[in-house]
N, C-alpha and C positions, 0 to 999 in steps of 0.2 A: 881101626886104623891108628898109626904112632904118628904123631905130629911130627914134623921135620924140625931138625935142631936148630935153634935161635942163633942168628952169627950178629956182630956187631961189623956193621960197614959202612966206615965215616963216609964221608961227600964233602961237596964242597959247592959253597954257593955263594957267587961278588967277591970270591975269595975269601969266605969264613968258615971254618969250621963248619961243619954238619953232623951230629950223630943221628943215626939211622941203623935200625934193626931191619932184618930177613929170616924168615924161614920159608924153604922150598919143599914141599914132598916130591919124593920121585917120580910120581907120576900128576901134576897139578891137573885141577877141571877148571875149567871157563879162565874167567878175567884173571889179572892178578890183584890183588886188593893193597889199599894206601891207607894208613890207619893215623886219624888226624887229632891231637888231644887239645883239649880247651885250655882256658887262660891259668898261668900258673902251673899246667900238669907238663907230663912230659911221655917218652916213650911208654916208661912203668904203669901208666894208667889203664895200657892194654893188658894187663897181666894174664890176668881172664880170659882174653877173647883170642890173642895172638895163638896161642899154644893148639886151642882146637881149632879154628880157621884154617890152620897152617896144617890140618891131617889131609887136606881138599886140594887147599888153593896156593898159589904164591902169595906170600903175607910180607909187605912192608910197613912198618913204623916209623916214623919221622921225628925230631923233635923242631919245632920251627925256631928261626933266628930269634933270640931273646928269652931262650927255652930249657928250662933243662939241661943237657949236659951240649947244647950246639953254642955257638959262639954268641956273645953277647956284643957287640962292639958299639962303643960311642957313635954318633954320625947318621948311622942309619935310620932314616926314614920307617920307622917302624907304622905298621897297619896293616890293612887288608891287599893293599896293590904289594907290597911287598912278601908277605905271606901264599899269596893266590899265585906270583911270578916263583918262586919257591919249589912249589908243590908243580907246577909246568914244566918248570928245568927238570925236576928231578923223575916223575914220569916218561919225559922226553929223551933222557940223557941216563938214567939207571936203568929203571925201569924196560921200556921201549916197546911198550906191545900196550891192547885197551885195558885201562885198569877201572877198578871201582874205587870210587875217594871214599871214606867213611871217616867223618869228623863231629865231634864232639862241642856244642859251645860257640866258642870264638873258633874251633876248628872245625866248625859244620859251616861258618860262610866261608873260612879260608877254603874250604872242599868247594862248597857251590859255586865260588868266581875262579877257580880254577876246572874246573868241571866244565864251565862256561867256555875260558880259556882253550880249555883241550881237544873242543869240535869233537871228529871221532874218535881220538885217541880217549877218552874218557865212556867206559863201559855203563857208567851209570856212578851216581850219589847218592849216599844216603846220612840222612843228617839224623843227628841225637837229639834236642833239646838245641838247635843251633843259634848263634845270637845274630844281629846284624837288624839294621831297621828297614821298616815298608818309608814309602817317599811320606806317606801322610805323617808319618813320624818325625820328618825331616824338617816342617815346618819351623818355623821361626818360633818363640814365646809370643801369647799376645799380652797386651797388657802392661801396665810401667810395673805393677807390682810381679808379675812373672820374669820379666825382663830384668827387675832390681835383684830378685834371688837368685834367677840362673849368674849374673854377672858376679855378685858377692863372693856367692857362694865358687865362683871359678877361679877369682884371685885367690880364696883362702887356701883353692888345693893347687894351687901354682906357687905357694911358698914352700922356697925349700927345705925352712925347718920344719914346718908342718910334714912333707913328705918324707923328710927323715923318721919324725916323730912314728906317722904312720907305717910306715916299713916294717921300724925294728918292731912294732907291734903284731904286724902280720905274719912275721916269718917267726914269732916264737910258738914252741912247740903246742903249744896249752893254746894256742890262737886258733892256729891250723887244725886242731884235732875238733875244737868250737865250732870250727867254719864248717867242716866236712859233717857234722855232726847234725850240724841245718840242713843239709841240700841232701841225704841221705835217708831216708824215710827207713830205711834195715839197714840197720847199722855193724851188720856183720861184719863186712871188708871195711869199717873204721878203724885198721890197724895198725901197728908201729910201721911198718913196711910201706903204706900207703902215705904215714905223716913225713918218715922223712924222704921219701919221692918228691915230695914237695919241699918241705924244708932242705934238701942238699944241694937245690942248685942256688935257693936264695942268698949262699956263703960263698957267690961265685963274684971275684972282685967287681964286672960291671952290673951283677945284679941292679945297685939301685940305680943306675944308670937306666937300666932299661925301664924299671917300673917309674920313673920321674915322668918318660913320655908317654906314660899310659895316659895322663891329663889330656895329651894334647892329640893323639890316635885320631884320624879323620875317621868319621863314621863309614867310608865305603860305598860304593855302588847298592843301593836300596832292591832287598828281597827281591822285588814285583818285576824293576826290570832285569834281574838274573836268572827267575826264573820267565820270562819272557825269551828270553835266548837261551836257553838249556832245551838240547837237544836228547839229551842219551832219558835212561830208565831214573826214576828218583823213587826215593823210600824216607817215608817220616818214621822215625822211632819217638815215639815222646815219653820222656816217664813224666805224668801227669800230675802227679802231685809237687813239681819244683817250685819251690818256695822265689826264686830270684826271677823268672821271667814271669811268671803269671802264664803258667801253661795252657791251662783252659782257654783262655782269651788270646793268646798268641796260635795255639791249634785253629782258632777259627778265622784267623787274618792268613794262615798256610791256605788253608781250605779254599778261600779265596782266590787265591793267586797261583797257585801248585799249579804246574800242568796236568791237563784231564786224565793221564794215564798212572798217576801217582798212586803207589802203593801207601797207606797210613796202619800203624800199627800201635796202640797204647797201652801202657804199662802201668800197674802202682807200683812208679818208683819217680824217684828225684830229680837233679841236675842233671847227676851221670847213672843211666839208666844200665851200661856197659858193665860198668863194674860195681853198679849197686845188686843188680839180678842178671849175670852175665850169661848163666846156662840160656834164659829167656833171649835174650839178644842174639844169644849165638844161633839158638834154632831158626830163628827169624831171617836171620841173616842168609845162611846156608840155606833157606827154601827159597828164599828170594832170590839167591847166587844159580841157585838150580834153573830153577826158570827164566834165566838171562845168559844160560850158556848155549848157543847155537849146537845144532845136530854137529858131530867130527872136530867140533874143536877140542875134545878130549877122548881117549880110549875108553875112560872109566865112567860109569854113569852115575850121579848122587842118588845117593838114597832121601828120600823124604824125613823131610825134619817131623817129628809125631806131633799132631795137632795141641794135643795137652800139654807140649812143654809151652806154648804162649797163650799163658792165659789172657784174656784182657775184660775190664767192666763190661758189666753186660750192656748199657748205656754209652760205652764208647769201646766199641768193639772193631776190630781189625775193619778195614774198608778200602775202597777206590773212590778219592777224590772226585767229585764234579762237577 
């Protein structure tokens, strides 16, 4: 099958800008898919995964408010209630049919409180490496000496020349290629294409605007009760070796909480498991898409993803939550 061709189809959300990518094949199967990127990334992070998804399914791309090429503006309440209400306009109102959220990062709980959000209009979630905290996380510091370092340490990143400082050092090239270079275990797709995805929207006039109030970002409605109220299909992807969440140990606080019917799938790969090993992803994805599309919702019937394209440790091998 030829993937359907990628259109560029702004939107708009509170009255800001939106960019948002589409591809449709002629004849789509099951859901249509929402494709959600983590902190810092943007539509381009799909690269990989968009072009073959989109031989199947209807494939949407988002970049969220404070993102990428969608509008940065002063004011806005940036965080999860504003990213989760986002992603529900735009399935509601572009979209319009049950979709599957697939997000990355920061964009695998913008996926889950919006997944949450969408009751039945939301076909299912499936999260990469997703961030956001359990309530036990949410706890206060104990202690005057914990309490003296979380506080310190909050004024120092609340100064503005500090944040400047930190900025211009984040968005230079040689930083960004550093960063990705950590959270990448195959470092193959660490390339100029993938740096300045990242690096061209940090040149956008409210960039630092918006990364000043990453400081201050409410942490969000806690994993436990989101997935408490998730209703449709969910799928863990983890690339198990990510350096920034401590995946092993966050895999087993999901394991906890997941609803029982939870698909889990591990990988040796990183952050971004999508576009570190994306053939791996894709297969995964498309067997899982198979088996969530109802008998007549499509003419055409998927063929089975082949077992060998996902490989995972033999010690943490594909499973059902329980």
């Amino acid at each position: 099958m030829v993937s359907a061709a990628t259109r560029v189809e702004p939107w708009q959300h509170l009255g800001h800008g939106v960019h948002a990518v589409t591809a449709v094949p002629e004849r789509p199967e099951g859901p249509a898919l929402l494709l959600v990127h983590g902190f810092g990334a943007s539509t381009d992070h799909w690269r990989h995964n968009l072009p073959v998804l989109a031989r199947r399914h209807e494939v949407h791309a988002i970049d969220l408010l404070g993102f990428g090429r969608s509008a940065k503006p002063a004011g806005l309440h940036y965080g999860g209630a504003l990213w989760r209400d986002q992603l529900t306009a735009y399935v509601t109102e572009r979209i319009g049919r049950p979709t599957v959220l697939v997000g990355n990062s920061l964009g695998g709980f913008a996926s889950l409180a919006a997944g949450v959000a969408l009751g039945d209009q939301a076909a299912g979630v499936v999260l990469l490496n997703a961030a956001g905290p359990f309530s036990d996380e949410q706890a206060p510091p104990k202690g005057w000496g914990s309490i003296a370092r979380q506080t310190i340490g909050g004024a120092l990143l609340r100064s503005p020349v500090l944040q400047r400082l930190l900025f211009e050092n984040l968005r230079r090239p040689a930083t960004i290629r550093r960063t990705l270079n950590q959270v990448y275990i195959d470092r193959t797709n660490v390339d100029d294409d993938l740096v300045e995805a990242i690096l061209r929207p940090s040149r956008d006039p409210g960039a630092f605007g918006v990364f000043r109030t990453v400081f201050d970002i409410p942490r969000g409605q806690p994993l436990d009760e989101l997935f408490a109220q998730l209703t449709c299909p969910l799928l863990l992807l983890w690339g198990i070796r990510d350096p920034w969440i401590n995946a092993a140990g966050r895999r087993a606080a999901f394991q906890r909480h997941a609803p029982a019917a939870t698909r889990e799938v591990v990988l040796e790969a990183g952050h971004c498991p999508h576009d570190e090993v994306p053939e791996q992803v894709n297969a995964t994805l498309l067997e899982w898409l198979a088996g969530l599309a109802p008998a007549g919702l499509s003419g055409a019937t998927a063929e089975p993803a082949p077992p060998a394209a996902v490989p995972v440790p033999a010690a943490a091998s594909d499973r059902t939550a329980a």
